[in-house]
C-alpha positions in Angstrom: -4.2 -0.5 -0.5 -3.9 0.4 2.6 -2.7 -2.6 4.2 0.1 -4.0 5.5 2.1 -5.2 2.5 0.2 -9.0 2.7 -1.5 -7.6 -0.4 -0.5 -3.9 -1.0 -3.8 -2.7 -1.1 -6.2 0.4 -0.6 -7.4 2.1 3.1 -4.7 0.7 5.2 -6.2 3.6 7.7 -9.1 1.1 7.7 -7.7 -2.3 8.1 -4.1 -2.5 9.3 -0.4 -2.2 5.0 -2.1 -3.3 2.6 0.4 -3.7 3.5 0.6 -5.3 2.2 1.9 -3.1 2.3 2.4 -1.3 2.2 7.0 2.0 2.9 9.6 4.8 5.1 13.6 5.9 3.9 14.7 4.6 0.8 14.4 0.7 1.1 17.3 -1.7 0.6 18.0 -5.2 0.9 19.8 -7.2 3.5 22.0 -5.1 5.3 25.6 -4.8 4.5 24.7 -6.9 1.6 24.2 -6.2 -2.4 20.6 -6.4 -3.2 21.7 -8.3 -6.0 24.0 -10.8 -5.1 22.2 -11.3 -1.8 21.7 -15.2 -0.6 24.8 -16.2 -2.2 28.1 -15.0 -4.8 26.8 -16.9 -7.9 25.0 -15.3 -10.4 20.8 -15.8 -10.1 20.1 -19.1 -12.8 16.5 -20.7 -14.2 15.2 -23.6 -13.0 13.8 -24.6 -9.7 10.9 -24.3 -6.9 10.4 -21.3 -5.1 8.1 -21.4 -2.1 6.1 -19.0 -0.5 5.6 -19.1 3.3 2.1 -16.6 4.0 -0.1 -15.7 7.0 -3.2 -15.0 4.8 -4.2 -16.6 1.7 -4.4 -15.1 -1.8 -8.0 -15.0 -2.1 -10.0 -13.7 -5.0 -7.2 -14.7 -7.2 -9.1 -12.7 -10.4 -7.8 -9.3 -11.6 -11.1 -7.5 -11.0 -11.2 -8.3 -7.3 -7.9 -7.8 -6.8 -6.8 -4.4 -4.6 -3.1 -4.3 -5.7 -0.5 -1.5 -5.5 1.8 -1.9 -8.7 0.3 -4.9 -9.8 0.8 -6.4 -6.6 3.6 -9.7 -5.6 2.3 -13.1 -6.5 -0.7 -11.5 -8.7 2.3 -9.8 -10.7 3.3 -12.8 -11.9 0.1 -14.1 -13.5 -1.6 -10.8 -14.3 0.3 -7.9 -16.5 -0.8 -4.5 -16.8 -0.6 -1.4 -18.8 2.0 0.0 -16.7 4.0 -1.5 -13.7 6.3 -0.7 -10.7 9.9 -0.5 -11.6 11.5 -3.8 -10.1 14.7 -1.8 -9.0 15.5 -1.8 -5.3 15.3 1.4 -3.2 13.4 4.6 -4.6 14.1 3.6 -8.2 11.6 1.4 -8.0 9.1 3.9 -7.1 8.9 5.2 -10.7 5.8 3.9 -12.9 7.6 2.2 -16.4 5.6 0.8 -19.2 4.5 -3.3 -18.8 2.1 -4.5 -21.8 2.1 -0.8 -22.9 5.0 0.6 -24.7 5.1 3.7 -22.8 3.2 5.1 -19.3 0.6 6.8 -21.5 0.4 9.9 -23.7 -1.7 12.4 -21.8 -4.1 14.9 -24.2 -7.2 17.8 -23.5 -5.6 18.6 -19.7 -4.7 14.9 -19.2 -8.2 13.9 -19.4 -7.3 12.0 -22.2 -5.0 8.6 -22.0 -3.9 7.0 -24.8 -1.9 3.8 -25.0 -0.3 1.2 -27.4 0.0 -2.3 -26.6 3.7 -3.8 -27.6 3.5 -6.3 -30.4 4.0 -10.0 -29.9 1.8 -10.9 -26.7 0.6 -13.6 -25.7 -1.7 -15.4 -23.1 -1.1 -18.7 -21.9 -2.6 -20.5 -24.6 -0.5 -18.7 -27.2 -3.5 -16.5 -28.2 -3.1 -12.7 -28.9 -3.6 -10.0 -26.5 -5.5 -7.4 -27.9 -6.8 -3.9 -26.7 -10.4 -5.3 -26.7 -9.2 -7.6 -23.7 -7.9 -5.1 -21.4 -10.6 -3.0 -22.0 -13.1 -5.8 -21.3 -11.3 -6.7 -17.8 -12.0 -3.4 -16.7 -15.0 -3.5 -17.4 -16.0 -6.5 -15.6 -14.5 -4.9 -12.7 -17.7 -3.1 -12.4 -19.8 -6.1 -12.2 -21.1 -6.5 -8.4 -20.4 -9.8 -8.2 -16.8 -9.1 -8.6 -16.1 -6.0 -6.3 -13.1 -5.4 -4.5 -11.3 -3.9 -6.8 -9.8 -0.2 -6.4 -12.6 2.4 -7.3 -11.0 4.7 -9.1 -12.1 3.8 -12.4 -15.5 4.2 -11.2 -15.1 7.7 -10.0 -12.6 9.0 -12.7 -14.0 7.4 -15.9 -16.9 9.4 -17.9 -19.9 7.0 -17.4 -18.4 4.8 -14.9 -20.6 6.1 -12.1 -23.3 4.4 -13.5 -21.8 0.9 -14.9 -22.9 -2.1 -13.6 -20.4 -4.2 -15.8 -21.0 -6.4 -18.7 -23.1 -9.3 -17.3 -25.9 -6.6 -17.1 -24.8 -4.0 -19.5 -23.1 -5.8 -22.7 -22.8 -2.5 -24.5 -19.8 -1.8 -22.3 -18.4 1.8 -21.3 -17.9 4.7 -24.4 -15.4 6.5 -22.4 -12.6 3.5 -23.4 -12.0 3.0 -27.2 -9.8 0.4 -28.8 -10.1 2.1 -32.3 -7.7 -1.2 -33.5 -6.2 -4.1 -31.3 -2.7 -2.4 -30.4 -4.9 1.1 -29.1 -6.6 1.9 -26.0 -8.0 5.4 -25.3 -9.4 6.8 -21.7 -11.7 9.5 -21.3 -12.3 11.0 -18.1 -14.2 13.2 -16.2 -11.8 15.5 -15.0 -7.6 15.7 -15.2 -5.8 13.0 -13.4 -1.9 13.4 -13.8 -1.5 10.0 -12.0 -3.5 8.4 -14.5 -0.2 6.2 -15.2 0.1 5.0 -11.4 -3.9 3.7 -11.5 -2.8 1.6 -14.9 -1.0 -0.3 -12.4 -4.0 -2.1 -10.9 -4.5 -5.3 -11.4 -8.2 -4.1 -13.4 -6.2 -3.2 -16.5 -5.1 -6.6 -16.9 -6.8 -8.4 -19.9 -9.6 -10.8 -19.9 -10.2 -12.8 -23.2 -14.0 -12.7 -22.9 -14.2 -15.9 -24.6 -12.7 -17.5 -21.2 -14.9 -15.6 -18.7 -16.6 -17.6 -16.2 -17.2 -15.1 -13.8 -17.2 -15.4 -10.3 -15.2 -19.1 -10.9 -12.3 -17.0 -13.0 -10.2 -17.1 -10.1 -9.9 -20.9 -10.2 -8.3 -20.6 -14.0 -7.4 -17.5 -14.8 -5.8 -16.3 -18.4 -2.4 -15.7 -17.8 -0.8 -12.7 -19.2 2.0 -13.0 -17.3 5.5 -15.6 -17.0 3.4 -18.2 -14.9 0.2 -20.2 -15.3 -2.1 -21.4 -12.6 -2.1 -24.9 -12.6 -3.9 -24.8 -9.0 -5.9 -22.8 -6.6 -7.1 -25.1 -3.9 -9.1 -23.3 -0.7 -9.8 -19.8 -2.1 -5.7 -19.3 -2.9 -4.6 -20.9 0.4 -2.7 -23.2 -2.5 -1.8 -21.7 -5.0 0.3 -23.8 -8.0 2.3 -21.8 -10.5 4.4 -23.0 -13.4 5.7 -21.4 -16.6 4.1 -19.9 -19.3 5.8 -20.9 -22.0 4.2 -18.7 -24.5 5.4 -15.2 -22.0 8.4 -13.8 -23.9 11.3 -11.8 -21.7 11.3 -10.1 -24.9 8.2 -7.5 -24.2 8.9 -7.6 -20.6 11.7 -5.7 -18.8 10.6 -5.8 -15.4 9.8 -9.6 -13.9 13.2 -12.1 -14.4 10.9 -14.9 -13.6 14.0 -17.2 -12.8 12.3 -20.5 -10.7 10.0 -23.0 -12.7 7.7 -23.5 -10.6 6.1 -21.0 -7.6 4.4 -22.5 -4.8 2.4 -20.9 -2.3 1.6 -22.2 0.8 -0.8 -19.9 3.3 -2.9 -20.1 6.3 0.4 -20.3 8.5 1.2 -18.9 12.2 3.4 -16.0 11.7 6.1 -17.2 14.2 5.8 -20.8 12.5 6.8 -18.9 8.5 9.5 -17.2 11.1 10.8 -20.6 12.2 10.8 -22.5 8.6 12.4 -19.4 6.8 15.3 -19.3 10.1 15.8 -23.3 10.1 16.4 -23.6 6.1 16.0 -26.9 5.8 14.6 -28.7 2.9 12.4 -26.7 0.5 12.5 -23.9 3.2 15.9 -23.0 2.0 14.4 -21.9 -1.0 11.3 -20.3 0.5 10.3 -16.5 1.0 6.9 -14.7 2.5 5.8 -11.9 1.3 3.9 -10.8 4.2 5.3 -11.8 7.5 7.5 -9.3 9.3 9.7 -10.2 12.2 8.7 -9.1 15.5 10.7 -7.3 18.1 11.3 -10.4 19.7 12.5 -12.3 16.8 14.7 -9.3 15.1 16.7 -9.5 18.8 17.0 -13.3 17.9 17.8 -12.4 14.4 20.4 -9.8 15.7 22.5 -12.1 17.3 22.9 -14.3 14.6 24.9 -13.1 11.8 24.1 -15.5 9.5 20.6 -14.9 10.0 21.3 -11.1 9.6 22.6 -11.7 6.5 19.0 -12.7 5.6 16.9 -10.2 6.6 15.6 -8.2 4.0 14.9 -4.0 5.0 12.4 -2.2 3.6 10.0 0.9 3.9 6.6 1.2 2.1 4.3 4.9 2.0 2.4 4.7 5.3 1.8 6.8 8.4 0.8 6.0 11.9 -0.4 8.8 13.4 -3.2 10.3 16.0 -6.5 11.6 14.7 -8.7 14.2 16.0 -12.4 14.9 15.5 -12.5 18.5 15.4 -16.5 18.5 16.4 -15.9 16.9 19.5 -15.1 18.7 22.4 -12.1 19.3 23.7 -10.9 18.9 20.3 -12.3 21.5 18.8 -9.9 24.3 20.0 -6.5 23.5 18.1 -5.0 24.7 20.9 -6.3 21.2 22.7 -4.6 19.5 19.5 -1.5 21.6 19.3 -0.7 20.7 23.3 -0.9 17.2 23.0 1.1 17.6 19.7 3.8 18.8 21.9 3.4 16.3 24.3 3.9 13.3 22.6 6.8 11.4 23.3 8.2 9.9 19.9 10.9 7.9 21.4 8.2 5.7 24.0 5.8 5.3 20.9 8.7 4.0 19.2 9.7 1.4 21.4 6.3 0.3 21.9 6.0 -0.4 18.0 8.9 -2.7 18.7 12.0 -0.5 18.6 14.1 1.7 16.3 14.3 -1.1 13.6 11.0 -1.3 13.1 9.8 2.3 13.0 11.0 5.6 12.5 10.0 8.6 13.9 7.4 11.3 11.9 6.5 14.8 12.2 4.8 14.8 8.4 2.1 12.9 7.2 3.7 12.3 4.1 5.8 9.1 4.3 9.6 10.4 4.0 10.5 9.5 0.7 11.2 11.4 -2.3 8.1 10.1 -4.5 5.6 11.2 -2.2 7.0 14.9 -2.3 8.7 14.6 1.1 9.1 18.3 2.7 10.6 18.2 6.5 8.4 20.5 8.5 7.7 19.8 12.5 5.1 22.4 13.2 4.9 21.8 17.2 8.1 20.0 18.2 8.3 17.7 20.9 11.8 16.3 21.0 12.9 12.9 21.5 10.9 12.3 24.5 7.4 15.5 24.4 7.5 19.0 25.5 5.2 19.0 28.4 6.1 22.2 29.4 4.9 24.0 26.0 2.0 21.8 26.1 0.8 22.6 29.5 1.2 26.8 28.3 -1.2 25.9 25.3 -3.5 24.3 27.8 -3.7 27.1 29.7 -3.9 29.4 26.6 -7.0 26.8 25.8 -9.0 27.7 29.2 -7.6 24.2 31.0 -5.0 25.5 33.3 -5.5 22.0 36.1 -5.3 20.1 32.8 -8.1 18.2 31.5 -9.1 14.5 30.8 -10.0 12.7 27.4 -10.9 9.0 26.1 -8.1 7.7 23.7 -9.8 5.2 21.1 -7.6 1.9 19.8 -7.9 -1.4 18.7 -7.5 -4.2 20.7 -5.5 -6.1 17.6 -1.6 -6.6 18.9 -0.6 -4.8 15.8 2.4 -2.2 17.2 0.2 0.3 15.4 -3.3 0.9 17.3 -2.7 -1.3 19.9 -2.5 -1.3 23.5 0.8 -0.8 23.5 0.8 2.5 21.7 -2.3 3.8 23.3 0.0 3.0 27.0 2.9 5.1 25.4 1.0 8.1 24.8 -1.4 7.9 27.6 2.1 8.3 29.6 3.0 11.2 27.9 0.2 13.1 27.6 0.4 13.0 32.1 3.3 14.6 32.5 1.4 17.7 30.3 -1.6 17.4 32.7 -3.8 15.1 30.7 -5.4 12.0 31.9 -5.9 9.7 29.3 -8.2 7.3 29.5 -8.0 4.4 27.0 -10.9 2.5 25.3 -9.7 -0.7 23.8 -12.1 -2.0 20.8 -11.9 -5.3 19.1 -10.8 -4.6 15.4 -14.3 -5.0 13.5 -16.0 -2.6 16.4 -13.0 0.0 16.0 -12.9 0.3 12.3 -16.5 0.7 12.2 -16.3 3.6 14.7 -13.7 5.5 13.5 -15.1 5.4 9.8 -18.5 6.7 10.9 -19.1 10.4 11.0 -21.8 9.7 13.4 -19.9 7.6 15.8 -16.2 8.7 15.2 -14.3 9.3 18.5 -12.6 12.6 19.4 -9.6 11.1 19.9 -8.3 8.1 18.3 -5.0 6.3 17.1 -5.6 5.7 12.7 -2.8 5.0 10.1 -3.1 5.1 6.3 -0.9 3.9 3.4 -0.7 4.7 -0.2 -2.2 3.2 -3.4 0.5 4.1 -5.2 4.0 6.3 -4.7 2.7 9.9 -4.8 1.1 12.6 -2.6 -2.2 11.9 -4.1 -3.7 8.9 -2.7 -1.8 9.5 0.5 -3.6 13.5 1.2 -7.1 13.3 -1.0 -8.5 10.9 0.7 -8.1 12.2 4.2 -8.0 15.9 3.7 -10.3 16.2 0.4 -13.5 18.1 2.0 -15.3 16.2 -1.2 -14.5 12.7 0.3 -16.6 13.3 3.0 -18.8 10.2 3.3 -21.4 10.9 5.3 -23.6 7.3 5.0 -20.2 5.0 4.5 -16.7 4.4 5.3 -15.5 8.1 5.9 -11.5 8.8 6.2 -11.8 11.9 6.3 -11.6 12.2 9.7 -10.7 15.8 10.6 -13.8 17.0 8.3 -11.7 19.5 6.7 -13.3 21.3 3.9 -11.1 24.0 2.9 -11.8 25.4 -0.7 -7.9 26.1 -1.0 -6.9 22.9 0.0 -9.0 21.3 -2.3 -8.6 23.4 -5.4 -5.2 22.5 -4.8 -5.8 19.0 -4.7 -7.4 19.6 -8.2 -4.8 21.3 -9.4 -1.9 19.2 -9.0 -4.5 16.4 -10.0 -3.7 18.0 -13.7 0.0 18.0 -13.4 1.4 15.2 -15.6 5.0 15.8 -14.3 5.7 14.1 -11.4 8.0 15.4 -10.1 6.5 18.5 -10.1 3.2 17.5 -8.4 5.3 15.6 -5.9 6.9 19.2 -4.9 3.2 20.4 -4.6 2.0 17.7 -2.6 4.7 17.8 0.0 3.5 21.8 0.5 0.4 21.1 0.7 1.2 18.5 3.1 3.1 21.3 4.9 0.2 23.7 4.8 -2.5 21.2 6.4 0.2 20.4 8.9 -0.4 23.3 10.4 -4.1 22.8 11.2 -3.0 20.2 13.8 -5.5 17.5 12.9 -3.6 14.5 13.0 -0.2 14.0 15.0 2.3 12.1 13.1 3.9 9.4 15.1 6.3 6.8 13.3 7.0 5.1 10.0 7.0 1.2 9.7 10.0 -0.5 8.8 9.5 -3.9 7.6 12.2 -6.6 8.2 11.2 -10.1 7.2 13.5 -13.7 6.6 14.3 -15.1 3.0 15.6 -18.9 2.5 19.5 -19.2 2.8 19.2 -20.2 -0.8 17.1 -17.6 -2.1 19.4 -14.9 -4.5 18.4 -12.0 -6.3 16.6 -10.2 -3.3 15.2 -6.6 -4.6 13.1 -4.5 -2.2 11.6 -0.9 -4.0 10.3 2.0 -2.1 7.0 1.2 -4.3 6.1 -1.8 -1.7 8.8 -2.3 0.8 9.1 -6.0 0.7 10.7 -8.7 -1.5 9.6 -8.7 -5.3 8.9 -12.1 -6.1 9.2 -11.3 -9.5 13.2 -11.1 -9.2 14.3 -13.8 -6.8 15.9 -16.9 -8.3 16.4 -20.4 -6.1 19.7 -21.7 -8.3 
């Protein structure tokens, strides 16, 4: 994701987060309150409606299309997987635990290998089995074109999967997954991938009874594997109906409480409207949540003031980075001497309050996210302070031949975003003065900036990105931008620095093979450490996301997996 956590999803550098999430400090719930207990002292009980209050509506409601971190909110609780999020509140629920699998996989042959069992006893909606066959079908059909969207790993880890075009056009299917009887699947990939567990996540390795396929209309009906149904999906998921399914037992799944009867999801609303129904409480709205609205800096002061209101905020951080890029092939960005002075220059504190204050971001001098499960390691290679060191910048620009200081074009989005918006770009072109630098800023509406920046032949020299994680871990957070390999050169390119560093990336491979986590999570956060030093990017904040829950909502759990409300946990009695 790599979105804002709407729908945690893939490339947040390229679209906002999700993001959907997207993450920060270990996430909590309500301040001052017990994630638990919060919304009220009695115990969470079944029965009743929850509603969900959304921006953006839950389109391409089908497992294949879906771009989900963990298995994602309201997808979650139609869709199982092979493995799933832990649905504990703060970094707890960063760990990868077993869902329709009875354990996160058995690794063999250098963890090229994944094998899996299915738990006995489950059932789809219309009481029929799930086998091994299914879930090895619906990743299969992920491949199909006409059902894209989906994340790509599969296609670039699984032996054959280059080449797959799905089974519409090739019903032979893929040899590199076996189900040698209806409880086994087997994985065989092309080279080790430790996190193999993380991936089994995505909403692709939920089953499909290929009897019930109807392709590109799936999304209307789908097969439920999870504790609700679909009963309706009106306006490509702007309405989406949910009730029981009474055939899901709690039995074979620890993680989702599914306490309400019925979920109802209501999208396509103003953000400041979802803001004013959740505040108000009245009616159904007491009972109501979003799972990707955040509070803005004018509301949180609202908020604030209120205690009662307080009291229903919920705080959470998801794995994401906002930070400055540089294109090391344009000039004057090419001496990191350029890169290292306005690394010094930057003024943390006015970037801060222009991404709406110290509630909703914290300060970063890593590009890992600062949480445990990402392989955290504190390192501030060219420290600025609170407020920039333009005195230490101004000695490395005259170190860099630019002794009367020099002028560059900062790139940003025009989208009011607190994150490459005009308000950030104002903060650091301020900054960056005091060192001698004359920023000038070029604003670009959303669609003209993400095409610029992901273009190796039109990326700026100087630009404001961000990027969040697929999943908890180093890995998707550093391959993707510092990997030389992931160079695109005719596509959507993150790499943006173009650093091809053999070390770095035999590196990359080799904590790829690590199958203990918390091992490769140690390597990642020195390897983060180690690119640090190259000055490409300049870390600038961590988002913190704050967002309103119904006065009678209970049961509110935020994990450092997503940084917002599980839906899966809440209860409305």
């Amino acid at each position: 994701m790599r979105r804002q956590p709407s729908v945690i999803t893939r490339r947040v550098a390229a679209v906002s987060v999700s993001l959907v999430v997207a993450a920060g400090a270990a996430a909590c719930g309500p301040k001052d309150n017990d994630a638990k207990d919060a919304g009220g002292d009695s115990k969470p009980q079944k029965g009743g409606t929850l509603t969900v209050l959304n921006a953006s509506p839950q389109e391409d409601f089908d497992p294949a299309r879906l771009y989900t971190s963990g298995g994602g909110n309201v997808p979650s609780l139609v869709f199982r997987t092979l493995t799933t999020r832990n649905r504990e509140s703060g970094a707890a629920g960063a760990e990868v635990v077993p869902d329709l699998a009875t354990d996160t996989g058995r690794p063999s042959k250098n963890a090229t290998v994944w094998t899996y069992t299915l738990k006995k006893g489950l059932k789809y909606e219309d009481g029929t089995p799930i086998t091994s066959a299914d879930i090895k079908y619906g990743i299969e059909r992920s491949f199909a074109a006409e059902l894209s969207g989906g994340a790509p790993y599969l296609r670039d880890w699984l032996i054959g999967g280059a080449d797959y075009q799905g089974p519409y056009k090739d019903k032979k299917g893929l040899d590199s997954i076996e189900t040698p009887d209806d409880l086994t699947i087997v994985f065989h990939l092309d080279k080790p991938e430790g996190e193999f567990p993380y991936l089994a996540t995505q909403t692709q390795f939920a089953p499909v009874p290929k009897a019930k396929d109807t392709g590109t209309k799936y999304e209307e009906h789908p097969v439920s594997s999870g504790p609700y149904k679909v009963v309706k999906n009106e306006n490509d998921g702007e309405r989406l109906t949910l009730e029981r399914n009474t055939y899901w037992s709690a039995a074979t799944d620890a993680e989702r409480k599914a306490y309400p009867d019925k979920i109802d999801v209501r999208s396509g609303l103003d953000s400041s409207v979802i803001n004013q129904r959740l505040s108000a409480s009245q009616g159904a709205d007491a009972t109501a949540v979003t799972t990707d609205t955040n509070l803005g800096p004018a509301e949180l002061a609202k908020v604030t003031g209120d205690k009662e209101l307080a009291s229903r905020v919920g705080t959470g951080h998801f794995g994401y980075t906002n930070y400055i890029a540089f294109n090391p092939k344009v000039k004057p960005f090419d001496n990191p001497k350029v890169r290292q002075a306005i690394s010094y220059a930057i003024d943390r504190t006015s970037v801060i309050n222009a991404a709406g204050g110290s509630s909703l971001a914290e300060a970063a001098t890593t590009y890992l996210p600062n949480q445990k499960s990402f392989g955290y390691t504190p390192y501030d290679h060219f420290p600025a302070g609170k407020s920039g060191n333009p005195a230490k910048a101004k000695e490395l620009l005259t170190e860099a031949g630019y002794k009367n200081g020099l002028t560059v074009t900062l790139t940003h989005s025009n989208d009011k975003d607190f994150e490459t918006s005009p308000e950030i770009a104002t903060a650091i072109q301020d900054a960056l003065k005091k060192a001698g630098i004359t920023v000038k800023l070029q604003g670009l509406e959303i669609n003209d900036y993400k095409d610029k920046i992901h273009s190796v032949k039109t990326e700026p020299g100087f630009f404001l990105a961000h990027w969040g994680a697929d999943w908890p871990s180093g890995g998707p957070f550093l391959a993707p931008i510092f990997d030389g390999r992931q160079i695109v050169q005719d596509g959507a390119n993150f790499n943006t620095g173009f650093l091809n560093d053999k070390s770095v990336n035999e590196e990359i491979d080799a904590i790829n093979k690590l199958t203990d986590l918390d091992e490769a999570a140690k390597r990642w956060g020195a390897l983060d450490k180690k690119i640090g030093e190259q000055a490409l990017t300049v870390p600038l904040f961590h988002p913190v996301y704050k967002r309103l829950y119904g006065s009678a909502v209970k049961n509110i759990v935020i994990s450092d997996w997503t940084g917002v409300l599980d839906i899966s946990q809440v209860a409305v009695k």
